[in-house]
C-alpha positions as YAML, in Angstrom:
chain: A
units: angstrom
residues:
- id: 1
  name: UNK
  ca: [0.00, 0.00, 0.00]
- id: 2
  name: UNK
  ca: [1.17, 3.35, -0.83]
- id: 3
  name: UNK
  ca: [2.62, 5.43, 2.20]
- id: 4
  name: UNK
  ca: [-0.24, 8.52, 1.35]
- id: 5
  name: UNK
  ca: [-2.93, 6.09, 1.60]
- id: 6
  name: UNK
  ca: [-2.19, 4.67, 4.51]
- id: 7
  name: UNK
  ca: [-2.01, 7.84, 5.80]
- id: 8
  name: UNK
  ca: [-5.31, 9.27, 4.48]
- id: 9
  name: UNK
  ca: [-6.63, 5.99, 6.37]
- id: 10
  name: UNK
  ca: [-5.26, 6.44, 9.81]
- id: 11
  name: UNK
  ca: [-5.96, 10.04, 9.75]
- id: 12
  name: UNK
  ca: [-9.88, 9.38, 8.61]
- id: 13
  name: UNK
  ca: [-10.37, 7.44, 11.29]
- id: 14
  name: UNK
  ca: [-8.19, 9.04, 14.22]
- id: 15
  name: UNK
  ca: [-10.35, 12.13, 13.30]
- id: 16
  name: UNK
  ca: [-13.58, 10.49, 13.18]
- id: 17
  name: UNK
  ca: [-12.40, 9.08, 16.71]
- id: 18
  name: UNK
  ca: [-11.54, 12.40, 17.89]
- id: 19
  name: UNK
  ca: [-14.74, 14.48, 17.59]
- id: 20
  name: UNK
  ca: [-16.40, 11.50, 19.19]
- id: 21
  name: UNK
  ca: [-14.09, 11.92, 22.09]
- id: 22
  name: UNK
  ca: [-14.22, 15.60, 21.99]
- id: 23
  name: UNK
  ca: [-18.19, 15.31, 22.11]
- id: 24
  name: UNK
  ca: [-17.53, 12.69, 24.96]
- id: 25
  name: UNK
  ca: [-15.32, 15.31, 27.03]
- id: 26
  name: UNK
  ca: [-17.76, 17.95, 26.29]
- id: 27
  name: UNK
  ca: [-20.72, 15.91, 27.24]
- id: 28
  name: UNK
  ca: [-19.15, 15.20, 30.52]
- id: 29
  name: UNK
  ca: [-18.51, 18.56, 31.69]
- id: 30
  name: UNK
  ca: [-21.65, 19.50, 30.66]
- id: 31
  name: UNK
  ca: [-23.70, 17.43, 32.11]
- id: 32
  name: UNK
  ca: [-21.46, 17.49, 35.81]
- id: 33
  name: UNK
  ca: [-22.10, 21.86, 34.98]
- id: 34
  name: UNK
  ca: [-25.84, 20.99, 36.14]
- id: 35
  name: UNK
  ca: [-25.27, 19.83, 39.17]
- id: 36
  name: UNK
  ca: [-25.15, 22.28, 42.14]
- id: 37
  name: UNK
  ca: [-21.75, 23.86, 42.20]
- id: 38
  name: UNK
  ca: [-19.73, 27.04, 42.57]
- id: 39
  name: UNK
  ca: [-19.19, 28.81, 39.67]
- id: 40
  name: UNK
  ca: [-15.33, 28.77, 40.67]
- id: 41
  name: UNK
  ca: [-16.09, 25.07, 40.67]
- id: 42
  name: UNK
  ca: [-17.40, 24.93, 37.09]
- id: 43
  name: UNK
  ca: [-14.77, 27.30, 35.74]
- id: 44
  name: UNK
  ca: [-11.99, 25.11, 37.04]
- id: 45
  name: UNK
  ca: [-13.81, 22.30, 35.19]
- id: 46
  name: UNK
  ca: [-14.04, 24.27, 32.08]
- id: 47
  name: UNK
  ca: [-10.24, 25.21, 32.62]
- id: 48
  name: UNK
  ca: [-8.92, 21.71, 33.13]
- id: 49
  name: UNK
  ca: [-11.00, 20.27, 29.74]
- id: 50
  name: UNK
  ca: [-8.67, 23.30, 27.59]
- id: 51
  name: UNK
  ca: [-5.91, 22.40, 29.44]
- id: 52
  name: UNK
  ca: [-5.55, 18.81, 29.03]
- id: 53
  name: UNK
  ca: [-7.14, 19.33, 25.16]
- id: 54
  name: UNK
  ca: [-4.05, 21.43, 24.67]
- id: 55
  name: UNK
  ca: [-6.50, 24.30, 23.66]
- id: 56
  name: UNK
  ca: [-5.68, 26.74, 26.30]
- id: 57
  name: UNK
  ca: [-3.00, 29.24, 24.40]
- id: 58
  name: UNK
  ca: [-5.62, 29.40, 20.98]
- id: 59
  name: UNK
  ca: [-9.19, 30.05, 23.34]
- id: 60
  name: UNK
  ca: [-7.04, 32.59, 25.08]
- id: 61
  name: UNK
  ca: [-6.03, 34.20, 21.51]
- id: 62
  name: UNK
  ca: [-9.69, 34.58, 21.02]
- id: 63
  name: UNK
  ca: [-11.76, 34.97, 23.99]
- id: 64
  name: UNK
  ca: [-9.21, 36.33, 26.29]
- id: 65
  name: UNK
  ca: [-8.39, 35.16, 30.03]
- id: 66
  name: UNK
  ca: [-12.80, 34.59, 30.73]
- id: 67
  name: UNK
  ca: [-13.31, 30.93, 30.53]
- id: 68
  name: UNK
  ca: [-17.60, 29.78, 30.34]
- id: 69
  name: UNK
  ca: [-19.63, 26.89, 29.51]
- id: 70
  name: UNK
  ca: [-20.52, 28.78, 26.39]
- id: 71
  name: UNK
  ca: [-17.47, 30.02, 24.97]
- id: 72
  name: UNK
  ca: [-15.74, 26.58, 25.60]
- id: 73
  name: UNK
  ca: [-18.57, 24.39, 23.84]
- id: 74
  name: UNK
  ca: [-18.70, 27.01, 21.11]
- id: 75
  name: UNK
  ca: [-15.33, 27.11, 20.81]
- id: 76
  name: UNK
  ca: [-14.77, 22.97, 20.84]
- id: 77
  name: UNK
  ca: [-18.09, 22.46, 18.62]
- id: 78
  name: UNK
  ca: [-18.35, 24.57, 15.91]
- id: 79
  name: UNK
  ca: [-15.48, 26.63, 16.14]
- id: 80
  name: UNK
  ca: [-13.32, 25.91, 11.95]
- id: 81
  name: UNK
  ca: [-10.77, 27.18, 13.06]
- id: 82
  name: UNK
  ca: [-9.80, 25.20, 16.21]
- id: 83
  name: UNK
  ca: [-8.28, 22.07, 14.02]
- id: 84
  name: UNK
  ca: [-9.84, 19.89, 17.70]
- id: 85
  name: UNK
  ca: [-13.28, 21.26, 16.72]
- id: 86
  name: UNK
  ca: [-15.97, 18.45, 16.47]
- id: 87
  name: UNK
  ca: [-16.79, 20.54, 13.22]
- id: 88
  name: UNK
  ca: [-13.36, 20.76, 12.28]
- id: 89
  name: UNK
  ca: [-12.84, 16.79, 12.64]
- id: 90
  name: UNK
  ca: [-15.70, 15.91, 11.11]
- id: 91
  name: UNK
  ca: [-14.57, 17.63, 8.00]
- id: 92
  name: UNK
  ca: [-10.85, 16.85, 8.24]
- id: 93
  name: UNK
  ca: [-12.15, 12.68, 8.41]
- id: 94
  name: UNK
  ca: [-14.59, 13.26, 5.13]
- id: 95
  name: UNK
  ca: [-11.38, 14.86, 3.03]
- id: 96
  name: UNK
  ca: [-9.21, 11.97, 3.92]
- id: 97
  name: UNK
  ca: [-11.70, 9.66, 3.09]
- id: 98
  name: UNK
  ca: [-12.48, 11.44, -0.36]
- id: 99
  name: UNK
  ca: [-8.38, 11.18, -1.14]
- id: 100
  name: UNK
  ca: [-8.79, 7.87, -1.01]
- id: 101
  name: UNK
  ca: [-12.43, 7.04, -1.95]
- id: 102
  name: UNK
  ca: [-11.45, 4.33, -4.60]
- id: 103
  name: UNK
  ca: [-9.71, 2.31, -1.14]
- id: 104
  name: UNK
  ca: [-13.26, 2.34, 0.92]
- id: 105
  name: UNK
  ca: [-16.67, 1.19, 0.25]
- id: 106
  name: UNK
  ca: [-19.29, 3.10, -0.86]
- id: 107
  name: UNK
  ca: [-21.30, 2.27, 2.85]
- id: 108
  name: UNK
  ca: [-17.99, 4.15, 4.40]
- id: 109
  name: UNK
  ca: [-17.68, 6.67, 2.34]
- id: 110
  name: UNK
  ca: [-21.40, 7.59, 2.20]
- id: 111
  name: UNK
  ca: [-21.49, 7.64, 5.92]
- id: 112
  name: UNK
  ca: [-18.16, 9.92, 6.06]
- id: 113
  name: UNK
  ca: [-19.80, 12.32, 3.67]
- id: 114
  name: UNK
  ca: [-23.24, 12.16, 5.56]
- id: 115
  name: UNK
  ca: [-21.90, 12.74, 8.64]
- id: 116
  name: UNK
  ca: [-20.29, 16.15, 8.08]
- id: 117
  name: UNK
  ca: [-23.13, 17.34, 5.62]
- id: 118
  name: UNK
  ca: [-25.75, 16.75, 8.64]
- id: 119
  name: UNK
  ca: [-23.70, 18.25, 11.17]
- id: 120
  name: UNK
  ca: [-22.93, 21.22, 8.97]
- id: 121
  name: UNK
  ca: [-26.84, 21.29, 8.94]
- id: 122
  name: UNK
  ca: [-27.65, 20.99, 12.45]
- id: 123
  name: UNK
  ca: [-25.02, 23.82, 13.35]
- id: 124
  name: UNK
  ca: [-26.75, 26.04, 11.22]
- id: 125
  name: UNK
  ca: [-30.61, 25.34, 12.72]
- id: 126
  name: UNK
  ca: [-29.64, 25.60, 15.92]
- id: 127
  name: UNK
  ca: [-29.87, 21.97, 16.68]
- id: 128
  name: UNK
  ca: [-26.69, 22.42, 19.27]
- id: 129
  name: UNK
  ca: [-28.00, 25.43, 21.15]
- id: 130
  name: UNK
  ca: [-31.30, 23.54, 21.56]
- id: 131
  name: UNK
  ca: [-29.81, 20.54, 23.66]
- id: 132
  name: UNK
  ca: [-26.09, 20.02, 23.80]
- id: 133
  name: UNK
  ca: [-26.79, 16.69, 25.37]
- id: 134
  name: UNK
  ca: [-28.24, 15.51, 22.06]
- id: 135
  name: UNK
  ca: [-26.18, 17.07, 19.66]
- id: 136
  name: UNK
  ca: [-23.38, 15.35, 21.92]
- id: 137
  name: UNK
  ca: [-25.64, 11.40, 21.33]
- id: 138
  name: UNK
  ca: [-25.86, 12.33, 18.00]
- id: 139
  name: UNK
  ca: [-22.15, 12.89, 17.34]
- id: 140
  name: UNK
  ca: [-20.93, 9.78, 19.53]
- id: 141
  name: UNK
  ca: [-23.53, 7.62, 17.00]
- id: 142
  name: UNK
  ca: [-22.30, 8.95, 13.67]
- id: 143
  name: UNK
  ca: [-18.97, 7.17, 14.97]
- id: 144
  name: UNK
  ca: [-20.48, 4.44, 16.30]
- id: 145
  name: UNK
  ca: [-22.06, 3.89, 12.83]
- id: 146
  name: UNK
  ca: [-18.90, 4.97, 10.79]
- id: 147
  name: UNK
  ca: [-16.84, 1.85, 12.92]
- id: 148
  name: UNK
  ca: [-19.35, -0.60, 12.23]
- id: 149
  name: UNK
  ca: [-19.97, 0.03, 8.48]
- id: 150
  name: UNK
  ca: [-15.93, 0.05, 8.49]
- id: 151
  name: UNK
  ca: [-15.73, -3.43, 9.93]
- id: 152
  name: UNK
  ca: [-19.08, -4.58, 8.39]
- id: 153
  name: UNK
  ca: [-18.13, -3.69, 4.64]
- id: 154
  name: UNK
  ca: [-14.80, -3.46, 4.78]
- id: 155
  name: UNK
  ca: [-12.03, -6.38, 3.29]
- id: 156
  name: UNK
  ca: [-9.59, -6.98, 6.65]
- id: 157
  name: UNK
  ca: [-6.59, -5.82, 4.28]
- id: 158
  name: UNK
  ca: [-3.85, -3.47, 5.28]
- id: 159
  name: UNK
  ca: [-6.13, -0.58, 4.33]
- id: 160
  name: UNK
  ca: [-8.50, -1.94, 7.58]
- id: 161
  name: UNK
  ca: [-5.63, -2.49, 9.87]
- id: 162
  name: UNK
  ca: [-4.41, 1.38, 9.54]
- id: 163
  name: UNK
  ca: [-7.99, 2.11, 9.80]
- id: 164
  name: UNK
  ca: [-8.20, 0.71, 13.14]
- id: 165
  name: UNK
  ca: [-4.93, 1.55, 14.12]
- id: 166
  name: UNK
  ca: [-5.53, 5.17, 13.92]
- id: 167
  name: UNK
  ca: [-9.14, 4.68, 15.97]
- id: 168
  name: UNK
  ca: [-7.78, 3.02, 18.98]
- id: 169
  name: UNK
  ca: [-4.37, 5.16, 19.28]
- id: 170
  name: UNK
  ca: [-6.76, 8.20, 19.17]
- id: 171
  name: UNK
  ca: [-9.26, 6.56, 22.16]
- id: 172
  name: UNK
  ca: [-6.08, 5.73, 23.93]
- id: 173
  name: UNK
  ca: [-4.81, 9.23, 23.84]
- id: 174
  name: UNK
  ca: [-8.64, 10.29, 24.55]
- id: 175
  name: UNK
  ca: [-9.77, 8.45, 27.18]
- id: 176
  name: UNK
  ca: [-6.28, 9.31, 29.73]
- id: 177
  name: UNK
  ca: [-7.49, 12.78, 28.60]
- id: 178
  name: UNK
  ca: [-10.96, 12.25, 29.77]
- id: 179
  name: UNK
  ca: [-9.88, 10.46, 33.08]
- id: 180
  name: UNK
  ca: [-7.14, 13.01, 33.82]
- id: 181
  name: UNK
  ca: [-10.07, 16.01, 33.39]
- id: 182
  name: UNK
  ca: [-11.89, 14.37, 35.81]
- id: 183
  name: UNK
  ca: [-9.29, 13.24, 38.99]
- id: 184
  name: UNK
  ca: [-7.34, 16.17, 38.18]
- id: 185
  name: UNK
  ca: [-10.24, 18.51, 39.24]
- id: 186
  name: UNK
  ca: [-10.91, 17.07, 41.96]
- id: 187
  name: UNK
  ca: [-9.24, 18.48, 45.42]
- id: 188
  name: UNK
  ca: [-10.09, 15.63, 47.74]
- id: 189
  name: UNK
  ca: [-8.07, 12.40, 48.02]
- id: 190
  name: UNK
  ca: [-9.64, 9.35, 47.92]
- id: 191
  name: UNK
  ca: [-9.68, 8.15, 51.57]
- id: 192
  name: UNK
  ca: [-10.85, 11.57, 52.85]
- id: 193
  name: UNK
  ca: [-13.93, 12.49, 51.25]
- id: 194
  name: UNK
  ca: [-16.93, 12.81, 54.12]
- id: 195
  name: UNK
  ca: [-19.96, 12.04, 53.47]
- id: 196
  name: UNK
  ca: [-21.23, 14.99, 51.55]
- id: 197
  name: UNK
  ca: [-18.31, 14.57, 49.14]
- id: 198
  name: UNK
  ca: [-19.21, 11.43, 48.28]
- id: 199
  name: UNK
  ca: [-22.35, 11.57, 47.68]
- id: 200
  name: UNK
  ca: [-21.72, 15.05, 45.56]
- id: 201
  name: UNK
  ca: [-19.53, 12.81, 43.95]
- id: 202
  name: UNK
  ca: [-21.33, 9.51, 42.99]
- id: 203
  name: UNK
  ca: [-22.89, 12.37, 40.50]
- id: 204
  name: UNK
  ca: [-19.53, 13.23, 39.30]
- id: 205
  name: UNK
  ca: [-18.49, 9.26, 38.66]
- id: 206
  name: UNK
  ca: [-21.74, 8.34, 36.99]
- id: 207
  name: UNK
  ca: [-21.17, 11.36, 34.47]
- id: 208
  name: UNK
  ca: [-18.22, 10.35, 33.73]
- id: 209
  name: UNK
  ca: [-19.00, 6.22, 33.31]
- id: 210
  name: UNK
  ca: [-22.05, 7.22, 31.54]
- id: 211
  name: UNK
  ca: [-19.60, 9.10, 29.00]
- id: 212
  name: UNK
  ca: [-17.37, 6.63, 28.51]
- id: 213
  name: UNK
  ca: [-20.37, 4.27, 28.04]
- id: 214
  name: UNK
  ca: [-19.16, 2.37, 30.69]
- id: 215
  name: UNK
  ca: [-21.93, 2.51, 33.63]
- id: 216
  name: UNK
  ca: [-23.04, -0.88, 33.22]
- id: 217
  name: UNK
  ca: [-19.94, -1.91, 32.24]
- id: 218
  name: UNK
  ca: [-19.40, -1.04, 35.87]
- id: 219
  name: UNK
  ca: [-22.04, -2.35, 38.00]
- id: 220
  name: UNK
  ca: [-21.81, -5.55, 36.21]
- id: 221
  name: UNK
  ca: [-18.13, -5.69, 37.01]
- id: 222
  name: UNK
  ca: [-17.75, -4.60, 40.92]
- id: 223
  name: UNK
  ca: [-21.47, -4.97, 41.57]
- id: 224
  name: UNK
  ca: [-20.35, -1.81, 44.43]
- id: 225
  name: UNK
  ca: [-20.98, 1.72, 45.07]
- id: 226
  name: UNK
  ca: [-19.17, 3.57, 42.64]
- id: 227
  name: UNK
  ca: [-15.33, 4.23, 43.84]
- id: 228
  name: UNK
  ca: [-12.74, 6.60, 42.12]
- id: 229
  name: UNK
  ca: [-10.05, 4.17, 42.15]
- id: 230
  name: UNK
  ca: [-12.17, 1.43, 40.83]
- id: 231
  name: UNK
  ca: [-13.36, 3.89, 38.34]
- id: 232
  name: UNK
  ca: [-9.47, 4.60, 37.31]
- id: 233
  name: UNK
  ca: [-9.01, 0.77, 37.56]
- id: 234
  name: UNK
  ca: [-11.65, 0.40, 34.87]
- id: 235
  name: UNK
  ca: [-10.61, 2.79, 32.03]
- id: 236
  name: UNK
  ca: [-6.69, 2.09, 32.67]
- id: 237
  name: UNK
  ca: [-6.44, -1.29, 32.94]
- id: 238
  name: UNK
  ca: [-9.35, -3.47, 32.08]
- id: 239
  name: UNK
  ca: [-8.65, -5.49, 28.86]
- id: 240
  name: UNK
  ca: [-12.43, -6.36, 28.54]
- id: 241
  name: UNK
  ca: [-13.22, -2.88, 28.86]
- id: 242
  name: UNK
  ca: [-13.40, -2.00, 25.41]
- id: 243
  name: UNK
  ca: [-12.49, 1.98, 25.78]
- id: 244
  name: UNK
  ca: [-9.88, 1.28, 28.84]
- id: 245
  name: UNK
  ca: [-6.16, 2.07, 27.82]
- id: 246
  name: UNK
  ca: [-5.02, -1.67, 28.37]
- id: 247
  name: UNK
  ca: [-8.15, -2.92, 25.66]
- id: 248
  name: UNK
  ca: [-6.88, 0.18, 23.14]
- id: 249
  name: UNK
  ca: [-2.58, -0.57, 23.17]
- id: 250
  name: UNK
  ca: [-4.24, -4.44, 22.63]
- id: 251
  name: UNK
  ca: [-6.18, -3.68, 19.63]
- id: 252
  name: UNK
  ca: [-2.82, -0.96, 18.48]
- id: 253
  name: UNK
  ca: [-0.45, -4.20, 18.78]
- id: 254
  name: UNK
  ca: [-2.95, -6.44, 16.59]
- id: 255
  name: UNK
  ca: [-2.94, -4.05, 13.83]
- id: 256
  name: UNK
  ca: [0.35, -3.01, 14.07]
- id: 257
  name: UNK
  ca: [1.99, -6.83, 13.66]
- id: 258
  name: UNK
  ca: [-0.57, -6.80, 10.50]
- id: 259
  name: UNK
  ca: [0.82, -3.98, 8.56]
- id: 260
  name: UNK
  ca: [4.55, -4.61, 9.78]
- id: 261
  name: UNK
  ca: [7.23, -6.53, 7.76]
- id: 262
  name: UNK
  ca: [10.06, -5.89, 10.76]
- id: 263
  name: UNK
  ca: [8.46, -7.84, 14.36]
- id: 264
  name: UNK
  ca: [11.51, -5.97, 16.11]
- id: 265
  name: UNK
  ca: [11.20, -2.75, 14.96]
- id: 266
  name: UNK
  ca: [11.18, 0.13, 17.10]
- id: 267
  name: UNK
  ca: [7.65, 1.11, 16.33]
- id: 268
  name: UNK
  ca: [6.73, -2.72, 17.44]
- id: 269
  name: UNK
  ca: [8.97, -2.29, 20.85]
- id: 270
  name: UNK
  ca: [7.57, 1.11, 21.93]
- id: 271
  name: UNK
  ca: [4.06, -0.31, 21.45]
- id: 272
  name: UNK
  ca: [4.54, -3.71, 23.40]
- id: 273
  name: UNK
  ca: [6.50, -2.41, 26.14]
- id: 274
  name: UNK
  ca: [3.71, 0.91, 26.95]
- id: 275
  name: UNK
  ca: [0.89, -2.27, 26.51]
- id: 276
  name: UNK
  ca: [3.03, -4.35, 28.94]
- id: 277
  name: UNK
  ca: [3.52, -1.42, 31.90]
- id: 278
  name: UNK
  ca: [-0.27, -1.43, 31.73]
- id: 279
  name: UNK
  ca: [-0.29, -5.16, 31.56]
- id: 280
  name: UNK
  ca: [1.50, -5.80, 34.35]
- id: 281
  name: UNK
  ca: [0.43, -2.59, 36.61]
- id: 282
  name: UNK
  ca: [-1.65, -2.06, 39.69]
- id: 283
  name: UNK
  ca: [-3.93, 0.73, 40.62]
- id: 284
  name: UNK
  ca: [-2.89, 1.22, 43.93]
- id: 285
  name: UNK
  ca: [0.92, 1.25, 42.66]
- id: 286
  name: UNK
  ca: [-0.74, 4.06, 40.08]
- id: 287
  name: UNK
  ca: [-2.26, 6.02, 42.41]
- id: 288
  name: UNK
  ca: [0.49, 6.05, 44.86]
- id: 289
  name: UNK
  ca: [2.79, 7.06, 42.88]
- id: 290
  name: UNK
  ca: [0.22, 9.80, 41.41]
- id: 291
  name: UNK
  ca: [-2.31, 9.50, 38.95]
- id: 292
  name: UNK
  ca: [-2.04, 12.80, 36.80]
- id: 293
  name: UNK
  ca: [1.77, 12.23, 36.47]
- id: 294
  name: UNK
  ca: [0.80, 8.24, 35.11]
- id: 295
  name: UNK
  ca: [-1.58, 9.52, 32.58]
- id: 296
  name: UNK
  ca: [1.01, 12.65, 31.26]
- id: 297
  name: UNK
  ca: [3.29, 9.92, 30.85]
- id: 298
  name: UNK
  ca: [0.84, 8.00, 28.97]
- id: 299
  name: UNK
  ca: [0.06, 10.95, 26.89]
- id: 300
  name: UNK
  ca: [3.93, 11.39, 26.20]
- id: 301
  name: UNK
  ca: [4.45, 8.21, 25.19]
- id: 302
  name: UNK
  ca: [1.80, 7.40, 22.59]
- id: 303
  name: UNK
  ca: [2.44, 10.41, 20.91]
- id: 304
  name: UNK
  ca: [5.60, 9.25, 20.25]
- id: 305
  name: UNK
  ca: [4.41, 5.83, 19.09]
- id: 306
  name: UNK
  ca: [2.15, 7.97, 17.02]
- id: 307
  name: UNK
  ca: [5.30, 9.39, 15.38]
- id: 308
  name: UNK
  ca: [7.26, 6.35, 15.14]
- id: 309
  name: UNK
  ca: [3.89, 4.81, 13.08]
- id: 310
  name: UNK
  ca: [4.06, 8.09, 11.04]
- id: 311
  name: UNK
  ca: [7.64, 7.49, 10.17]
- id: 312
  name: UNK
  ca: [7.74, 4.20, 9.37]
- id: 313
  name: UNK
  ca: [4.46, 3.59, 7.12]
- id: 314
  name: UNK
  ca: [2.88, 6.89, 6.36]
- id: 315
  name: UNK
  ca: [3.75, 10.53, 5.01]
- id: 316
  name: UNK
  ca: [5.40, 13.02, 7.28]
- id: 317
  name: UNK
  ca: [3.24, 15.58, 7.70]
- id: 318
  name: UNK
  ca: [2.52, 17.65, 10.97]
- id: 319
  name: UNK
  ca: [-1.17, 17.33, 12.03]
...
């Protein structure tokens, strides 16, 4: 397979993962912005989701030092010239799939095409002012739908494999994001929360398990009021947890040793030793040792596998 295609491929879908995520981050502070809360509160909230997004220095450019629930969603939804943009994404996944339209099916391509006509459309009614929490469904289901035409449709050739790759590096990178929003902004450690904090924040866990369709996921697993560090233990290092960062460096590793012709490359090493400290890791060992540092770590370190992948199978180019 040609180098550009491959890249047009892992790049469709890393951006069709992305405004999925975004709407997933989004979706989370928004709905935790309901419940009864300072407005310092909420601001920090608001603050931490540009910080770890790495959109802090470019919403400061244009809406100065005032952070609000409205600026931020604006700015993260419909915003075309914030590249993170759900609206941005959207578009950015239907060019790469038209480069390479003769590679996909028509079902995938329709759907990538679809997607950012309607969304262009429901900007433009209103449909996102109306109710967020909808527009945010809608967005998480267009990707939903856009993976399972990929897999139903698709031939599992190389052109699959960097299609996957690219989805489940992006929810890796995406979901330490999400969890690091969340612990990060919170003050309290675990084993001193009183009463009132914890029940302020079983709200603030089922947002965020709800968002990371993982709620039942949950309950069926520890059958247990919900717990922070069971809550970390879930989306780090559950491999049947399909959005968890163990179940996403699995699924990088199986698509990886299908595209490579070199088992020891360096690519390959990077990638099996990050899915082996997550193998082989504790939470309490995590959290001891601090859980924001972990995920930064994390964060580090698959964007350099995403730059060794770049290097060694597709074009160069800065995203």
């Amino acid at each position: 397979m040609l180098s550009r295609t491959a890249d047009h491929l892992f790049w469709m879908s890393r951006y069709t993962e992305r405004a999925e995520n975004t709407a997933r981050l989004l979706d989370v502070n928004y709905q935790t912005s309901l419940l009864p809360q300072s407005t310092a509160d909420a601001q920090t909230g608001w603050r931490g989701l540009l910080s770890i997004s790495e959109l802090k220095p470019a919403y400061a450019a244009k809406y100065g030092e005032r952070i609000t629930a409205q600026d931020v969603m604006e700015f993260m939804v419909r915003d075309e010239k914030n590249p993170s943009s759900i609206v941005s994404c959207l578009k950015n996944a239907r060019e790469n799939a038209r480069a390479v339209r003769g590679t996909l099916t028509t079902e995938v391509w329709e759907t990538q095409n679809q997607t950012y006509l309607e969304v262009v459309r429901m900007l433009r009614n209103g449909d996102f002012e109306r109710d967020p929490g909808q527009f945010f469904e809608w967005v998480k289901f267009r990707s939903h739908l856009s993976r399972g035409v990929t897999a139903g449709t698709m031939l599992q050739d190389e052109a699959f494999h960097f299609l996957r790759l690219g989805t489940f590096l992006e929810r890796s990178d995406n979901t330490a994001r999400l969890v690091d929003v969340k612990f990060h902004a919170i003050q309290s450690d675990f084993p001193n929360s009183d009463d009132e904090d914890q029940e302020y924040d079983f709200y603030h866990w089922s947002a965020i398990l709800r968002s990371v369709s993982a709620f039942e996921v949950y309950r069926k697993v520890y059958r247990d009021v919900i717990k922070p560090e069971r809550v970390a233990e879930l989306l780090i290092l559950r491999a049947d947890m399909p959005r968890s960062l163990l179940a996403c460096l699995n699924e990088v590793i199986i698509n990886l040793s299908m595209v490579t012709s070199d088992p020891l490359s360096e690519t390959q090493r990077r990638a099996g030793k990050l899915r082996a400290d997550l193998q082989y890791a504790r939470i309490d060992e995590i959290l001891a040792s601090g859980l924001h540092a972990f995920l930064m770590q994390f964060l580090d370190r698959v964007n350099e596998l995403g730059a060794h992948i770049s290097r060694e199978f597709l074009v160069p180019v800065t995203r």
